[in-house]
C-alpha positions as MATLAB code, in Angstrom:
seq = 'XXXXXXXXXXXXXXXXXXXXXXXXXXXXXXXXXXXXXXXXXXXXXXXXXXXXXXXXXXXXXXXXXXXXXXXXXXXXXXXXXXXXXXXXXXXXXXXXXXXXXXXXXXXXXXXXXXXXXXXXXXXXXXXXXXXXXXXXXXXXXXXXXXXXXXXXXXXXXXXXXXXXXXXXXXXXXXXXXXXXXXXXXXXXXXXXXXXXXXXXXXXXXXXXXXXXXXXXXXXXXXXXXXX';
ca = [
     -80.177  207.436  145.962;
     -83.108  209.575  145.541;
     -84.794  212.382  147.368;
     -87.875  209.837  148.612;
     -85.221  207.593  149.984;
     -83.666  210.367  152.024;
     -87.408  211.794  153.325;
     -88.059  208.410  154.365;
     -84.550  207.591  156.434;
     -85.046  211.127  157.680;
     -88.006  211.109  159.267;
     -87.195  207.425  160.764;
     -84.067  208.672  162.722;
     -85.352  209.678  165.903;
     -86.745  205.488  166.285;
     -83.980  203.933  163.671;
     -81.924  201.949  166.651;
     -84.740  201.302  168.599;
     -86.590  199.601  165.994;
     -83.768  197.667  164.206;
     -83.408  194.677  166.464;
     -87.230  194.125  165.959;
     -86.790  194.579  162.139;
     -84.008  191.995  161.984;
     -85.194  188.608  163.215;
     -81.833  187.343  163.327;
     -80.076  190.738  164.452;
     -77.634  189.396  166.710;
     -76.349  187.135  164.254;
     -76.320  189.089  161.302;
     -74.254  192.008  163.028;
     -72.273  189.652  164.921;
     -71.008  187.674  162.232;
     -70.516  191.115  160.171;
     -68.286  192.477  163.409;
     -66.166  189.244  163.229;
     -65.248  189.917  160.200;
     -63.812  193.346  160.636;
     -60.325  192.336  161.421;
     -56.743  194.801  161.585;
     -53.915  194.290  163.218;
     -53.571  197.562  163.692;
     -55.136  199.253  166.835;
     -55.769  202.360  164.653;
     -57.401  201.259  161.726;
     -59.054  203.723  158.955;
     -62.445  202.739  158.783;
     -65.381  204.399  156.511;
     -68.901  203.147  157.153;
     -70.780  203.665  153.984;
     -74.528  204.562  154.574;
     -73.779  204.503  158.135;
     -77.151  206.283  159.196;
     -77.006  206.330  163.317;
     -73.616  204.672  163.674;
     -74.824  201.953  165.070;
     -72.160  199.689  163.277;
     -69.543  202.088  163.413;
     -70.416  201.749  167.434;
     -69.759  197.723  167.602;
     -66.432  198.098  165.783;
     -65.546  200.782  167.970;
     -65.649  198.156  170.856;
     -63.712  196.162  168.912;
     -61.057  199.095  167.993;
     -61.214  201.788  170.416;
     -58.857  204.036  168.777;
     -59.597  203.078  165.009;
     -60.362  206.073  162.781;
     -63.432  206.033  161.622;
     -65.214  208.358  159.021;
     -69.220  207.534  158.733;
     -70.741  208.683  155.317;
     -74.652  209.636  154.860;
     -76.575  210.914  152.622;
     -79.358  211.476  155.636;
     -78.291  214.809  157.665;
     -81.348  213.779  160.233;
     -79.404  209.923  160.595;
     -75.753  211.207  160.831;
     -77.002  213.817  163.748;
     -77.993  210.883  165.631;
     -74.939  209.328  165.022;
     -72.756  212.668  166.528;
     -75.079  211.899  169.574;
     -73.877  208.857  169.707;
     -70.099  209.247  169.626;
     -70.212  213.048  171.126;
     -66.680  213.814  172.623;
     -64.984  211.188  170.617;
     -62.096  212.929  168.082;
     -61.733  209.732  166.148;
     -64.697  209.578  164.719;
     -65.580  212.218  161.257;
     -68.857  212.851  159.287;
     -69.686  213.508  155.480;
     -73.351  214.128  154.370;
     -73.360  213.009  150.951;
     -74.289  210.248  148.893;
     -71.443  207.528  148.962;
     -72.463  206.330  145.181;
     -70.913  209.525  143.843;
     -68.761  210.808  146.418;
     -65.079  212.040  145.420;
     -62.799  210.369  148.502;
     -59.939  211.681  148.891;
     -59.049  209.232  151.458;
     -58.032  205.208  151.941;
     -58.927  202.744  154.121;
     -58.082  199.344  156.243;
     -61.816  198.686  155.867;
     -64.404  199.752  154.717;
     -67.852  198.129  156.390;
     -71.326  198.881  155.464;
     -74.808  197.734  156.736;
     -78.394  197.591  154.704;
     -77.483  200.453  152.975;
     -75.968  198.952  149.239;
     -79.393  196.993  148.274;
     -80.459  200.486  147.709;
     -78.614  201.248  144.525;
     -79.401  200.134  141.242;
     -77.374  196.552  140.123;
     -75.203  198.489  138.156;
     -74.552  201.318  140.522;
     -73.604  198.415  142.580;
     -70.883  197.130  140.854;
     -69.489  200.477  139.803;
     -69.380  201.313  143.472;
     -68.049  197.811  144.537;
     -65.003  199.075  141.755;
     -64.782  202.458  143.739;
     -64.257  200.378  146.969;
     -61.723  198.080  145.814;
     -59.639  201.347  144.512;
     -60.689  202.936  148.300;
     -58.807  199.576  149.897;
     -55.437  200.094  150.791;
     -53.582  196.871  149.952;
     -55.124  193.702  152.206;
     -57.852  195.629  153.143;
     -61.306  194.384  153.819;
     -64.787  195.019  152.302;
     -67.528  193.993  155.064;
     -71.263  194.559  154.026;
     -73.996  193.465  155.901;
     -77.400  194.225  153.578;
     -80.352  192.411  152.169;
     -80.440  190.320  149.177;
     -83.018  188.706  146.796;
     -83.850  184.995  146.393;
     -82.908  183.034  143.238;
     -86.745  182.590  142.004;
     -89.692  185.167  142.904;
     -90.741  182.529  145.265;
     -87.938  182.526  147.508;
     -88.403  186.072  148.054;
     -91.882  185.828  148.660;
     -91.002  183.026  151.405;
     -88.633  185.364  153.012;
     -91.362  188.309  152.820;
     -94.017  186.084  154.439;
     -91.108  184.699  157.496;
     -90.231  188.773  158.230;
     -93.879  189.731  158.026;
     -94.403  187.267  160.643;
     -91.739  188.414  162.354;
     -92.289  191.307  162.691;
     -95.686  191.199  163.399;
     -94.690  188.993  166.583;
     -91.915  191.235  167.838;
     -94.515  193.526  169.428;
     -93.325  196.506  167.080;
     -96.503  198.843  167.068;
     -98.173  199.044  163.619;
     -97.661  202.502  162.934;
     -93.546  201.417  162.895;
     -94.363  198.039  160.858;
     -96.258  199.974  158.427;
     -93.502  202.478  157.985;
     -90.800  199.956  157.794;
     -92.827  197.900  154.611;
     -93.159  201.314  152.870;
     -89.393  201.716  153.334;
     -88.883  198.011  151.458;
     -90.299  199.552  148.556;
     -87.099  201.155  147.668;
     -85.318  198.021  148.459;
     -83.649  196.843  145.171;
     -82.215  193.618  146.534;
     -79.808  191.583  144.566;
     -79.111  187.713  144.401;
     -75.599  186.884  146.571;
     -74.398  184.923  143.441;
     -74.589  187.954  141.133;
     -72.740  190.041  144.607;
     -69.981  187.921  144.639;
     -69.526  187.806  140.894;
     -69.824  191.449  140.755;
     -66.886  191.664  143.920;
     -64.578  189.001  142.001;
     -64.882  191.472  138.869;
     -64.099  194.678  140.853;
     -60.723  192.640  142.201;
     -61.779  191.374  144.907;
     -59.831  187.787  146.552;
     -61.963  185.466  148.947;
     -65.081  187.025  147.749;
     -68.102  185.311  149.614;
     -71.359  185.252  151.374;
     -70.293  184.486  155.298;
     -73.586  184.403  156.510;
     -77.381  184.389  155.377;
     -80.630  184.133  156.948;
     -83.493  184.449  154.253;
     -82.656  188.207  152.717;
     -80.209  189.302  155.050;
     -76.471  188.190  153.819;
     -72.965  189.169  154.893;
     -70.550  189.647  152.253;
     -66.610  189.966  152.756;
     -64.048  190.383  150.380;
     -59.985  191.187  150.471;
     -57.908  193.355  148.355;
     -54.815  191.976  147.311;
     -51.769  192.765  149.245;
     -48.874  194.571  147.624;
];
């Protein structure tokens, strides 16, 4: 991701959870069915939260799995500070600033969960890294990813554009915040779920699918093979 991306989430931390629910017509949903997903039965799962920004995933699973093990990943210092607020005192929870995309783990995982954070990557940088998750996945482990996606025709996507603009605009959001949030879009480099799925199925993936979608935001799942 580059350097404009990272000024941009950086100087949006301080307002990033405040604002989400407004930016997200169908927030409860889309995180809900992405929570329901996240499934161990383990009570200590090893969880990484790619782009995690402020946690604020990492928090719902959390009340899911109080004692999971969870290790939140960010290439935004500014985000993952908010995030320490968040979960100050609590020893199972560990930070890495860095960009996921090329990141050397040394680590694997139960799950690994992420949330509008992969439609930033380039289509290929999103396969190669749906490869690196798969090989992250200890065996039966689950990919959950929560993001935005692109329409099959440019019209779709201008239909979903004019629905959030609406949206948004309704919400009661003040315009200084909608502005910023549209200039943030601009980096957006959304995908089509069909192309997602294909590109999880390639990486190894079993049960690939889209589990949920409202306009441009989808929630993908996928299962490594068990042993």
């Amino acid at each position: 991701m580059d350097v404009s991306a990272k000024k941009l989430f950086d100087a949006n931390a301080s307002q990033y959870d405040r604002e989400r629910k407004h930016l997200i017509p169908c927030f409860d949903d889309f995180y809900g069915i992405a929570l329901s997903l996240v499934q161990s039965e383990k009570s200590r799962p090893c969880i990484l939260d790619l782009g995690a920004g402020t946690g604020l995933f990492s928090s719902l699973v959390l009340h899911k799995y109080p004692e999971a093990q969870l290790t939140l990943i960010d290439f935004s210092e500014a985000m993952l500070e908010k995030a320490q607020q968040r979960f100050r005192g609590m020893n199972n929870v560990s930070y890495i600033i860095a960009d996921y995309s090329d990141y050397s783990f040394e680590s694997t995982y139960d799950i690994v969960i992420s949330s509008l954070s992969i439609h930033h990557l380039t289509h290929e940088a999103k396969q190669r890294l749906f490869v690196k998750i798969y090989r992250l996945l200890r065996a039966g482990g689950l990919f959950v990813n929560a993001d935005q996606v692109a329409g099959n025709h440019p019209q779709n996507d201008q239909y979903y554009r004019q629905r959030w603009l609406e949206a948004i605009h309704r919400s009661g959001l003040p315009q200084e915040a909608i502005k910023a949030s549209v200039e943030r879009r601009k980096l957006n480099i959304n995908a089509r779920v069909g192309d997602q799925i294909r590109w999880m199925e390639q990486a190894g993936f079993q049960e690939a699918d889209c589990m949920y979608k409202y306009f441009d935001f989808a929630v993908f799942f996928g299962r490594k093979q068990e042993e």
